[in-house]
NURO-514296 format. One record per atom (N, C-alpha, C): x, y, z; residue in one letter. Coordinates in pm, whole numbers, padded with zeros to 5 digits, always signed. Layout:
BEGIN
XYZA...
//
This chain:
BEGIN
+00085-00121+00000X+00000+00000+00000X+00088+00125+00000X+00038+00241-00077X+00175+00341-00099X+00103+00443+00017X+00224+00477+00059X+00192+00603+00212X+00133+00719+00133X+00085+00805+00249X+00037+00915+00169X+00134+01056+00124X+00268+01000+00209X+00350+01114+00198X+00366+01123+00070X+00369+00923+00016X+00458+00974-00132X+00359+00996-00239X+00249+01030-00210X+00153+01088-00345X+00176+01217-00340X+00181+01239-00461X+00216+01419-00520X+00056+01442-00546X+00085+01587-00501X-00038+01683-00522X-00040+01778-00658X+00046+01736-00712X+00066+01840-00851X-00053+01816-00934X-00090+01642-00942X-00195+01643-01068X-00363+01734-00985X-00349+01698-00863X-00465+01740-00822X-00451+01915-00873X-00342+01987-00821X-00360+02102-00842X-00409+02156-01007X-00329+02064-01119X-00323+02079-01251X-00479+02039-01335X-00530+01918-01223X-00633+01911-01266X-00776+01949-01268X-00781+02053-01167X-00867+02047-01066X-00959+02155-01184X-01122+02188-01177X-01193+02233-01276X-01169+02386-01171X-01163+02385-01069X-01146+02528-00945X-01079+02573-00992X-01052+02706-00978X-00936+02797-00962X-00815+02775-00837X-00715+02776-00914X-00625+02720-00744X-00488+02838-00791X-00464+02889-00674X-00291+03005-00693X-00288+03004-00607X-00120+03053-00592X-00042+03056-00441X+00010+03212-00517X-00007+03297-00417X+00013+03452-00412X+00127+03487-00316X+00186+03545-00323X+00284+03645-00215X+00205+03759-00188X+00285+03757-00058X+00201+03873+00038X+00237+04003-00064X+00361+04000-00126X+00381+04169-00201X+00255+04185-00309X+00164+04050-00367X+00121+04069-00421X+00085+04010-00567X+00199+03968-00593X+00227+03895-00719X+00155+03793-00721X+00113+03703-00842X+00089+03529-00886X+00224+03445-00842X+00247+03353-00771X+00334+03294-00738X+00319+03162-00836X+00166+03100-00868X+00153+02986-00902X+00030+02995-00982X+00000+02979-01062X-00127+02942-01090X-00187+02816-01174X-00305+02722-01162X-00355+02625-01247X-00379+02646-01375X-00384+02566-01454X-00467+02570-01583X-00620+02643-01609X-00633+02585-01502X-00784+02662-01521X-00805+02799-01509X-00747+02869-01368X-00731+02982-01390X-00683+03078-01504X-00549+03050-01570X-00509+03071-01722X-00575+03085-01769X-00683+02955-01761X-00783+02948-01973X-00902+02998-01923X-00957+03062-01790X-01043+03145-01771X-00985+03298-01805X-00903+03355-01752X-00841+03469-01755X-00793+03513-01872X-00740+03409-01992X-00710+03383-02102X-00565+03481-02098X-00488+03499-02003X-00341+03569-02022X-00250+03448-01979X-00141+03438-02054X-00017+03332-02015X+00028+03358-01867X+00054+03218-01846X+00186+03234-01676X+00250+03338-01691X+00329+03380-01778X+00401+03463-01796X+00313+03637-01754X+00220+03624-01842X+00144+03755-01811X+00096+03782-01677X+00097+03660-01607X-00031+03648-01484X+00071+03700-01409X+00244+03638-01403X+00298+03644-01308X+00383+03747-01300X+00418+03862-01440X+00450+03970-01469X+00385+04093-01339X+00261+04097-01385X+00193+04222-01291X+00130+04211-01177X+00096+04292-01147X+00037+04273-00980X-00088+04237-00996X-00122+04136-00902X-00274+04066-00939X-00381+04186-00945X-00380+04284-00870X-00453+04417-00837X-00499+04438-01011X-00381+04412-01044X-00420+04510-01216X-00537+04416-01279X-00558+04246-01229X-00630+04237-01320X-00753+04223-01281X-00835+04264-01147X-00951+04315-01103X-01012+04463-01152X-01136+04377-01146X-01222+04489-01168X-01212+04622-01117X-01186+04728-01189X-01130+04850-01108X-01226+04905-00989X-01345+04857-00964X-01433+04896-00886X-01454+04845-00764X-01387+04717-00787X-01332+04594-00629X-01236+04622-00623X-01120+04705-00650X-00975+04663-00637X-00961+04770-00482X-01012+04834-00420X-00973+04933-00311X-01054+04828-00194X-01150+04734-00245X-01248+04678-00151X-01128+04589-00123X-01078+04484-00215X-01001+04379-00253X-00853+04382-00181X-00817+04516-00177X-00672+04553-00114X-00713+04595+00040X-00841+04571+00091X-00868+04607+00255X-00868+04441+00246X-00894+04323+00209X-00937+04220+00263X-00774+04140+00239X-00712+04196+00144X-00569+04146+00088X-00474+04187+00304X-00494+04282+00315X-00442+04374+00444X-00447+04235+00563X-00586+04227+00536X-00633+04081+00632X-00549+03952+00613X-00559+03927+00534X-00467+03813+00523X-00298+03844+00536X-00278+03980+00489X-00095+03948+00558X-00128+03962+00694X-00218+03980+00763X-00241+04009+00893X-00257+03834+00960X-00250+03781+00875X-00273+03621+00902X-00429+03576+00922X-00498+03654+00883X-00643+03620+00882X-00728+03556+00773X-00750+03431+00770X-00821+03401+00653X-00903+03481+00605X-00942+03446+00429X-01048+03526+00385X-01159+03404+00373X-01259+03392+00398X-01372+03283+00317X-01484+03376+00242X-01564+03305+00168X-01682+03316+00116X-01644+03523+00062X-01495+03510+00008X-01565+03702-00052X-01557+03662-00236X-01639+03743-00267X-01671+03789-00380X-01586+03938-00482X-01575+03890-00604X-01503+04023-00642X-01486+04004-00814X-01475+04056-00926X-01509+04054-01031X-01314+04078-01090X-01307+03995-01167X-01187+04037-01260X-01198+04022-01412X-01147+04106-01467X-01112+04144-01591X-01075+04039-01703X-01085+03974-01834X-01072+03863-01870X-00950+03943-01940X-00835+03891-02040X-00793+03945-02154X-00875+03985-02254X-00960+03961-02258X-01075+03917-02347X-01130+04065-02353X-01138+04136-02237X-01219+04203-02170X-01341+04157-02082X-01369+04054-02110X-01515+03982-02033X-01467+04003-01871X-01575+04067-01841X-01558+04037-01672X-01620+03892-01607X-01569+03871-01506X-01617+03747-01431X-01609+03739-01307X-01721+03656-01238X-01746+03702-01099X-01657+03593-01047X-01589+03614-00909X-01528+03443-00852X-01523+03485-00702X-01556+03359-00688X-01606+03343-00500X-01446+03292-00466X-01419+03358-00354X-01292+03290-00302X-01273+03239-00126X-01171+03158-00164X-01155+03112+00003X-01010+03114+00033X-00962+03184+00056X-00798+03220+00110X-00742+03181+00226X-00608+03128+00211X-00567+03096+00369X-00426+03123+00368X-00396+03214+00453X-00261+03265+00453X-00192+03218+00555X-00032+03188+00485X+00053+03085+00559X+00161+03194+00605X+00153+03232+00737X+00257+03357+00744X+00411+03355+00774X+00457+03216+00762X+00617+03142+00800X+00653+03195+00674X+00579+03189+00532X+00594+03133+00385X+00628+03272+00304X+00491+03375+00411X+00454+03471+00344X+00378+03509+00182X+00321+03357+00237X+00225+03287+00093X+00064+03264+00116X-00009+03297+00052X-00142+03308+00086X-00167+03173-00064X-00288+03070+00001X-00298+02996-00066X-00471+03001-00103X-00526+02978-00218X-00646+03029-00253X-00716+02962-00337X-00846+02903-00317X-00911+02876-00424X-01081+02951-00460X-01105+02952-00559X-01180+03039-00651X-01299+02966-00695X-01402+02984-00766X-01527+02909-00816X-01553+03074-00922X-01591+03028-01037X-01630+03132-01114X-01760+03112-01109X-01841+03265-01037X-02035+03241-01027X-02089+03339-01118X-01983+03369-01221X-02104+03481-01310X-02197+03430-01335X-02223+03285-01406X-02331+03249-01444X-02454+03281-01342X-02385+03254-01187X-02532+03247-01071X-02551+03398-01046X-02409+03504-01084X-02442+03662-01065X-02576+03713-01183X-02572+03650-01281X-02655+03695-01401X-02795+03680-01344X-02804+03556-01311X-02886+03497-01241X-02990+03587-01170X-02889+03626-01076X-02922+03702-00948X-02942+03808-00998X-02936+03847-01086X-02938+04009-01144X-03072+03985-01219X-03111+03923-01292X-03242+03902-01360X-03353+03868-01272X-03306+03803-01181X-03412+03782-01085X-03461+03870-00993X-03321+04010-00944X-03377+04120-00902X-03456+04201-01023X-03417+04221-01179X-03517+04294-01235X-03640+04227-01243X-03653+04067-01239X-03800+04039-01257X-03883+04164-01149X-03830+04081-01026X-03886+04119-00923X-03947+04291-00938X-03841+04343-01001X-03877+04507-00990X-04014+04515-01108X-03974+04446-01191X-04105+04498-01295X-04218+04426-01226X-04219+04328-01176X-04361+04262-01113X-04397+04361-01040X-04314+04436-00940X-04357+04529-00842X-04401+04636-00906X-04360+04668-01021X-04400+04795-01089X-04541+04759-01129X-04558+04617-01224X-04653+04558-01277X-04776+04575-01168X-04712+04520-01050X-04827+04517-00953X-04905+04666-00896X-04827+04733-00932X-04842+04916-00885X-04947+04948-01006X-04927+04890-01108X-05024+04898-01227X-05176+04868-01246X-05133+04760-01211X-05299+04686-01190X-05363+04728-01091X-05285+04756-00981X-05381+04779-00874X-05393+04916-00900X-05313+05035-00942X-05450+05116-01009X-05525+05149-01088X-05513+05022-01215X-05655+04978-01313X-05738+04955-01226X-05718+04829-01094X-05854+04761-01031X-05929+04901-00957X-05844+05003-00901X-05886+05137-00882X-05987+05228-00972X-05947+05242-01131X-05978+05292-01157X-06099+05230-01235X-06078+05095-01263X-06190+05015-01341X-06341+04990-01236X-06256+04943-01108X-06392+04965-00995X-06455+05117-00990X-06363+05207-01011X-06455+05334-00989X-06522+05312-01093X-06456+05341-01223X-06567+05365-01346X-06732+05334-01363X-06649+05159-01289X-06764+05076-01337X-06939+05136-01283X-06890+05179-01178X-06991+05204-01031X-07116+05331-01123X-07086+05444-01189X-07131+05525-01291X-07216+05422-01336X-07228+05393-01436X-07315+05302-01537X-07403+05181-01443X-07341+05173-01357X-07424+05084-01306X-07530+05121-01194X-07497+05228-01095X-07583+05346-01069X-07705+05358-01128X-07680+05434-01294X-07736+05450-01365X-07861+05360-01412X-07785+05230-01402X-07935+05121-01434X-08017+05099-01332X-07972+05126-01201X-08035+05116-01082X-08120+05242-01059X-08131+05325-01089X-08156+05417-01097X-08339+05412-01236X-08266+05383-01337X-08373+05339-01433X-08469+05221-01371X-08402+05125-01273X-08509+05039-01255X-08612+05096-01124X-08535+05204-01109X-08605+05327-01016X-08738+05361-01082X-08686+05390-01171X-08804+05470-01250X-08959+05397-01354X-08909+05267-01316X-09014+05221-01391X-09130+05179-01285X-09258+05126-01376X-09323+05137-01286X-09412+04970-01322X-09383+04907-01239X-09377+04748-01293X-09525+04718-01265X-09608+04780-01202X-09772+04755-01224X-09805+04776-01350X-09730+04856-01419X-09801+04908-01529X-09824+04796-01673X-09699+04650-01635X-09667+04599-01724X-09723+04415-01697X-09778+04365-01777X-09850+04288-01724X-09862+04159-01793X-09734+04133-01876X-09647+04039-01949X-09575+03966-01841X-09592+03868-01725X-09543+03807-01648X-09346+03723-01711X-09365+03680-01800X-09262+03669-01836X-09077+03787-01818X-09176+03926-01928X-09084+04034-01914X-09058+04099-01773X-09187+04036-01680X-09144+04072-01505X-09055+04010-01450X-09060+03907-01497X-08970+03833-01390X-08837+03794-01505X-08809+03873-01613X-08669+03878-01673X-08612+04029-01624X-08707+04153-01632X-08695+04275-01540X-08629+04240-01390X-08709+04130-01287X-08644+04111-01237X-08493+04077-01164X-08445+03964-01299X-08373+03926-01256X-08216+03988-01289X-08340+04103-01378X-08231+04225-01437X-08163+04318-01305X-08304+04323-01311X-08273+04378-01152X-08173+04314-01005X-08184+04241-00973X-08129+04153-00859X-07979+04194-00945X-07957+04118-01082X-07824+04089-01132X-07723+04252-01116X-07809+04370-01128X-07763+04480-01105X-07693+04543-00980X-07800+04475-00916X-07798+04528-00766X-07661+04434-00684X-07650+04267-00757X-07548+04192-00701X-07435+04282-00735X-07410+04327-00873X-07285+04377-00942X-07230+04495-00807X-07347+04597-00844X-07301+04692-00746X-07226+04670-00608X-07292+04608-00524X-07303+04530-00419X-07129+04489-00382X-07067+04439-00533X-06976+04384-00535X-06869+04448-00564X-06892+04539-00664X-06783+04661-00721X-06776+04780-00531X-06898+04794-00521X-06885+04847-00349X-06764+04737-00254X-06770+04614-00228X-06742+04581-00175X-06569+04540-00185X-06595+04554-00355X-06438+04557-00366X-06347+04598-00355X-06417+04769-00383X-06383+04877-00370X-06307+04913-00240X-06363+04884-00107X-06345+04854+00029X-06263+04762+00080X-06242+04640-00060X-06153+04565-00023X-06018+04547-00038X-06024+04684-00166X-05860+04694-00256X-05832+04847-00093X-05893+04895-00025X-05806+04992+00042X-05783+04923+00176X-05874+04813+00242X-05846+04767+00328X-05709+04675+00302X-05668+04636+00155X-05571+04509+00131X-05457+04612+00124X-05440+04731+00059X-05349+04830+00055X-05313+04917+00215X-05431+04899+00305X-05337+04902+00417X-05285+04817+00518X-05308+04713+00440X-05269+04530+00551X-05381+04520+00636X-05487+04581+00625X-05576+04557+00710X-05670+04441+00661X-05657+04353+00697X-05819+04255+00587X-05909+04233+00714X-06006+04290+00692X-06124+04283+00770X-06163+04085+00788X-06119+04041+00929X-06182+03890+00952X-06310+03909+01037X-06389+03825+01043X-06526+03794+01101X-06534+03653+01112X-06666+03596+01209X-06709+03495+01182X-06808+03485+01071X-06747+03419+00993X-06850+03433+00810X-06951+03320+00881X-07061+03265+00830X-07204+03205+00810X-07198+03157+00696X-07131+03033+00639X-07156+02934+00556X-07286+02936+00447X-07352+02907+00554X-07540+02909+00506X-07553+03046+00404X-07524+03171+00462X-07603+03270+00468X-07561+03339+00354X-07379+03349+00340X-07302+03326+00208X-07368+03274+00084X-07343+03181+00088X-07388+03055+00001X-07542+03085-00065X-07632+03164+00032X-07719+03173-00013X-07732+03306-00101X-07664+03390-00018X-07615+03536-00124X-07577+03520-00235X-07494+03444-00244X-07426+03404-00404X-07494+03341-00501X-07571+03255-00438X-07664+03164-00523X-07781+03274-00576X-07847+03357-00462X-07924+03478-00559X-07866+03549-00630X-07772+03609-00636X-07686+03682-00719X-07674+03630-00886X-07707+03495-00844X-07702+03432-00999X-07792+03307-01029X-07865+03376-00957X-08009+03283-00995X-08099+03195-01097X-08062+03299-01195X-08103+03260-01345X-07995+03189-01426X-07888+03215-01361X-07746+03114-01376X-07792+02990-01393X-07838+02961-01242X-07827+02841-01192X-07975+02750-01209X-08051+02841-01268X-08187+02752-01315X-08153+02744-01424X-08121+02829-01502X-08117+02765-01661X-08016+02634-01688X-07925+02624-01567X-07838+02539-01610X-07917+02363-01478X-08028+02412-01431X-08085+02353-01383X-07923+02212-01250X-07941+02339-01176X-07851+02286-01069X-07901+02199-00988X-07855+02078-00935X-07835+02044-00793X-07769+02055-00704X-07822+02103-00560X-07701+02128-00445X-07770+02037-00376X-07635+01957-00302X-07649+01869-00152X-07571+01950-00068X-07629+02004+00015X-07542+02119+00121X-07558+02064+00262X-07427+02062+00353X-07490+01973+00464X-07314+02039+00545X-07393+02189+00622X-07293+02224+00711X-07340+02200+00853X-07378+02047+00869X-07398+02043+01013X-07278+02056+01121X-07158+01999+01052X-07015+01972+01156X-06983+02114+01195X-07002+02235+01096X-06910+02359+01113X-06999+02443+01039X-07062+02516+01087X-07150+02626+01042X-07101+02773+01006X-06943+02777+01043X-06909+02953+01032X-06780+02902+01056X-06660+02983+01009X-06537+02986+01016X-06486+03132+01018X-06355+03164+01069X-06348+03332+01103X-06268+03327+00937X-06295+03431+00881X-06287+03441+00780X-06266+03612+00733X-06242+03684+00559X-06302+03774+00479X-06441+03726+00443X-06573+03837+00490X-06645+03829+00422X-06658+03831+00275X-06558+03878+00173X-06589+03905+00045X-06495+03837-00015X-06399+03753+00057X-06287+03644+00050X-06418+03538+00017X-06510+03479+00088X-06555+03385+00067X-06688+03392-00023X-06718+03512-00012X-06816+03505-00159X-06760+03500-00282X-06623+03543-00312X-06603+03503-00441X-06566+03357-00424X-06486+03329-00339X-06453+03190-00321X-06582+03079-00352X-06746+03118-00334X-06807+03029-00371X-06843+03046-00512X-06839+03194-00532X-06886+03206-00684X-06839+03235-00793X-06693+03199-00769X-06629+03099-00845X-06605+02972-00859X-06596+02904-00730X-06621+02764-00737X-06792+02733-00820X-06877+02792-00776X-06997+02737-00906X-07004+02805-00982X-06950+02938-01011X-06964+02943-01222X-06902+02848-01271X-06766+02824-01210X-06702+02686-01256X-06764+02627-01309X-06826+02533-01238X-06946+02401-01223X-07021+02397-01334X-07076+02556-01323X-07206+02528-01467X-07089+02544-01550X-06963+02681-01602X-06911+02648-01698X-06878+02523-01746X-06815+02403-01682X-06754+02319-01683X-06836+02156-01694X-06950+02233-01683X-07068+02114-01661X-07019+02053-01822X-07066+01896-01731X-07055+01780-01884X-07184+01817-01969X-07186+01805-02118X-07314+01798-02222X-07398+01714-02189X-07498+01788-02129X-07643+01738-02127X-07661+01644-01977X-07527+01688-01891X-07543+01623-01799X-07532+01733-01660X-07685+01799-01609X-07715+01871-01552X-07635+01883-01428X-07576+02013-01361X-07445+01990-01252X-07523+01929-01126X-07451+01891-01035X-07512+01825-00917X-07358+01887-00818X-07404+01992-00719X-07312+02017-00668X-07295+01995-00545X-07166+01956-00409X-07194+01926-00327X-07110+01993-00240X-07160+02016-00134X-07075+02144-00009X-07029+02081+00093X-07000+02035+00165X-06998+02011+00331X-06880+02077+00414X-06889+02075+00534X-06831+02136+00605X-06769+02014+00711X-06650+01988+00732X-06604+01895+00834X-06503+01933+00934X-06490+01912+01054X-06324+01890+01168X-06312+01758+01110X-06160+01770+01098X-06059+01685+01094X-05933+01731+01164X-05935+01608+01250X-05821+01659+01373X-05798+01817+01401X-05905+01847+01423X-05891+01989+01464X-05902+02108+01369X-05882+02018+01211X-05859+02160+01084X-06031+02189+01096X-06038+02290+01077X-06180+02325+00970X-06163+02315+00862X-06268+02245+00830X-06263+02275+00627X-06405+02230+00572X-06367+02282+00468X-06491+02308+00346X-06470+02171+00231X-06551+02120+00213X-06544+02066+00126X-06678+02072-00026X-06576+02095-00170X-06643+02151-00235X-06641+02029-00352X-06774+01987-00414X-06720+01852-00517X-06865+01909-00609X-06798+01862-00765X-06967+01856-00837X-06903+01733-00953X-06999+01729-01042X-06967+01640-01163X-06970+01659-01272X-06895+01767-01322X-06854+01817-01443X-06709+01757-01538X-06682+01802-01580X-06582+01747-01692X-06410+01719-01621X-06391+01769-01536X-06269+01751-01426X-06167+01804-01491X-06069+01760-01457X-05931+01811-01503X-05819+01634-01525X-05741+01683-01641X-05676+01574-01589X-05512+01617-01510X-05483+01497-01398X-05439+01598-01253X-05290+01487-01319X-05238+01459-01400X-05149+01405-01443X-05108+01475-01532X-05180+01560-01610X-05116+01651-01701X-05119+01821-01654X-05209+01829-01579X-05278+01977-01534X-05262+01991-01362X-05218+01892-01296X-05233+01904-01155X-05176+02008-01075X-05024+02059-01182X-04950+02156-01062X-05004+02306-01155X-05075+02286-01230X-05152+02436-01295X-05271+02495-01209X-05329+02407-01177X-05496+02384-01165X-05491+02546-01109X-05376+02601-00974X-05480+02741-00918X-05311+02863-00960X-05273+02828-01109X-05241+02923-01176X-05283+03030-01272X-05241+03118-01282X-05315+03256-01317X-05288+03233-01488X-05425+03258-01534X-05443+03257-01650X-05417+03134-01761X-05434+03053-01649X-05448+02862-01721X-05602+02811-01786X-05594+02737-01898X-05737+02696-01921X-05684+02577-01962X-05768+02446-01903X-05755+02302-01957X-05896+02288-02013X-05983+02355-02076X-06085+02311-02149X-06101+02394-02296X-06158+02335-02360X-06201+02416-02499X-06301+02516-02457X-06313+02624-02384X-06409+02701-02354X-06429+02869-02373X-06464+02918-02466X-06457+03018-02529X-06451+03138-02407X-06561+03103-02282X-06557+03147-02183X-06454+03123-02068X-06362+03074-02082X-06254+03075-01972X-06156+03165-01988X-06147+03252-01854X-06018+03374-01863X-05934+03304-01780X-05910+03176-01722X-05810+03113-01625X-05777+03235-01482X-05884+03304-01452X-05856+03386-01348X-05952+03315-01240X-06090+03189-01252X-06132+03208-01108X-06072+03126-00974X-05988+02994-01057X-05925+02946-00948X-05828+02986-00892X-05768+03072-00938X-05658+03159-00935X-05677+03211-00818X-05781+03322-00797X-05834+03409-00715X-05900+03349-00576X-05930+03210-00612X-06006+03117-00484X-05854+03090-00431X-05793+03041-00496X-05613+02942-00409X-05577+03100-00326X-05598+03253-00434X-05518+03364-00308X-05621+03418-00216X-05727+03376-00210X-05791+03396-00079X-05775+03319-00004X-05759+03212+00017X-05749+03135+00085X-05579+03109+00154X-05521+03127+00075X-05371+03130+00068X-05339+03214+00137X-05384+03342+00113X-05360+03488+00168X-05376+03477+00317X-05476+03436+00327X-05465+03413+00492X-05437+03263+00570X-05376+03204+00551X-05327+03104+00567X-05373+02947+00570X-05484+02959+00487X-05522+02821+00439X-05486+02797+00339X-05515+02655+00336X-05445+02556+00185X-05592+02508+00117X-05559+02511-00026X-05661+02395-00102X-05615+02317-00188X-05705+02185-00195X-05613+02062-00267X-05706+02049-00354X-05710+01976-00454X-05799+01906-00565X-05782+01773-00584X-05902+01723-00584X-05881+01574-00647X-05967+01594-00764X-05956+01488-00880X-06033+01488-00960X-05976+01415-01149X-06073+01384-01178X-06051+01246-01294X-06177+01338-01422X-06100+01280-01504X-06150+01374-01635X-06271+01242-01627X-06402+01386-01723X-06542+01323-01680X-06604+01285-01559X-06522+01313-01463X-06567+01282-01324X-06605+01365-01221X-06595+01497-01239X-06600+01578-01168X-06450+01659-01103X-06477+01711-00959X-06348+01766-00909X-06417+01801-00741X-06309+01786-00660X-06332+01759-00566X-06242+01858-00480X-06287+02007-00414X-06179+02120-00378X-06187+02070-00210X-06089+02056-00155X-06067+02079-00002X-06028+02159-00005X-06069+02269+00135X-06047+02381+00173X-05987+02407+00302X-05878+02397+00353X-05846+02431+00486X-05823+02523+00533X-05882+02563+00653X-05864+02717+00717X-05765+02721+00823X-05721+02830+00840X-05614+02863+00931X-05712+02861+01052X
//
């Protein structure tokens, strides 16, 4: 068996994909690998000519000569960062770990080149900035689109002010007047409430309560009444376990009425929706449970989409991929989770857990 004294370290140094040099404290390249070379692209000769200083980035080199100070001081360097100059001109970022030998007056060093992870890091701070800008955007469209909207819709409320429904005696056109009506009055109702909800969310305030399951559920369902007869619904509703959860009131009305436009959107041909609610404890969670039998999703091709923004897995002229979207960040937002189960033609099956 050969000792370890007598293995040479040369191939390791020659081979190694790292950056590896031995420096003098005055400053100079004492040694350097291959790799370093054919990154830097200047000969031994060049490297070991000038003072390493010259071939840093001129903007690290005053940072670079306080941490250089440290090490003739006998202090290792680990984990610093600093950019040098290629021949090339290309700059490049390299992480270093230094250890200075002060008998030798030799500092020994190895390197990792991270431009690739600096680029990285640099694109990922501009995402971030334009999303934030992006987000400064929308939220004052949703500002200015909720105000607008509120005008015109006033306005029809206002006209259904003015009519005078004894006068008209076509039972049919009454109860489509009607539901003109109700559908007006939900809108408003909602552009109000949103309205209230984009300044309460802009000052971190989100208004919680104990919400009423029942009472919800039943708001929403009038709101779209004629929805849900023409598409001739079934509900099995059965919140005996858990009747109210502390909640956003206007968190959970869209949360249901999006979960059933879904339903009818999504309903199978000619196979009328049948929707089902319940409310259960499980080990202590509260939750909602939401299921109907529409066309499903398939959760093998679509599973990690299902509550992404602006996704559609159906042929549906009517899908903007915004309502599950908006159900996962209410719920999300305040610290519940929702899962899906569900099999194409089979329906879909939402658990809802509350914080």
């Amino acid at each position: 068996m050969q000792k370890t004294k007598d293995l040479s370290l040369e191939p390791f140094f020659n081979l190694s994909m790292d950056l590896l040099c031995i420096a003098g404290y005055e400053g100079y390249f004492k040694k350097v690998n291959p790799a370093l070379v054919q990154l830097l692209g200047y000969t031994e000769e060049e490297l070991f000519s000038r003072q390493i200083r010259e071939f840093i980035y001129e903007e690290d080199r005053d940072m670079t000569a306080r941490y250089r100070d440290n090490l003739t001081n006998n202090v290792p360097l680990v984990n610093y960062e600093n950019r040098y100059v290629c021949k090339s001109g290309e700059i490049v970022w390299l992480h270093w770990t230094s250890i200075p030998l002060e008998d030798e007056n030799l500092i020994y060093a190895i390197a990792k080149n991270i431009t690739h992870k600096k680029k990285l890091e640099k694109e990922r701070i501009e995402h971030l900035i334009d999303l934030v800008n992006k987000n400064q955007e929308l939220k004052q469209l949703n500002y200015t689109t909720s105000h607008d909207l509120r005008s015109p819709v006033n306005n029809l409320l206002s006209i259904f002010g003015f009519l005078d429904f004894s006068k008209i005696d076509d039972d049919e056109i009454l109860e489509t007047l009607d539901y003109m009506k109700m559908a007006t009055e939900g809108i408003n109702n909602s552009l109000n409430n949103y309205v209230d909800l984009l300044t309460k969310k802009d000052s971190s305030q989100i208004d919680l309560k104990e919400v009423d399951f029942e009472i919800v559920l039943q708001q929403v369902k009038q709101s779209i009444s004629s929805l849900l007869n023409n598409a001739r619904v079934t509900f099995k509703v059965d919140f005996s376990a858990l009747g109210s959860v502390r909640h956003n009131l206007n968190y959970m009305e869209s949360i249901f009425l999006n979960l059933l436009t879904n339903s009818i959107k999504y309903a199978r041909p000619d196979v009328p929706p049948v929707i089902s609610i319940k409310s259960q404890v499980v080990e202590g969670k509260k939750q909602l449970i939401y299921s109907d039998n529409g066309l499903g999703f398939d959760m093998e091709k679509y599973g990690s989409k299902i509550f992404g923004l602006n996704q559609k897995f159906h042929n549906n002229g009517d899908s903007k991929g915004v309502g599950l979207y908006l159900v996962y960040n209410h719920i999300n937002s305040l610290g519940g989770t929702i899962a899906v189960e569900s099999e194409v033609n089979k329906g879909a099956t939402f658990t809802i857990t509350f914080k």
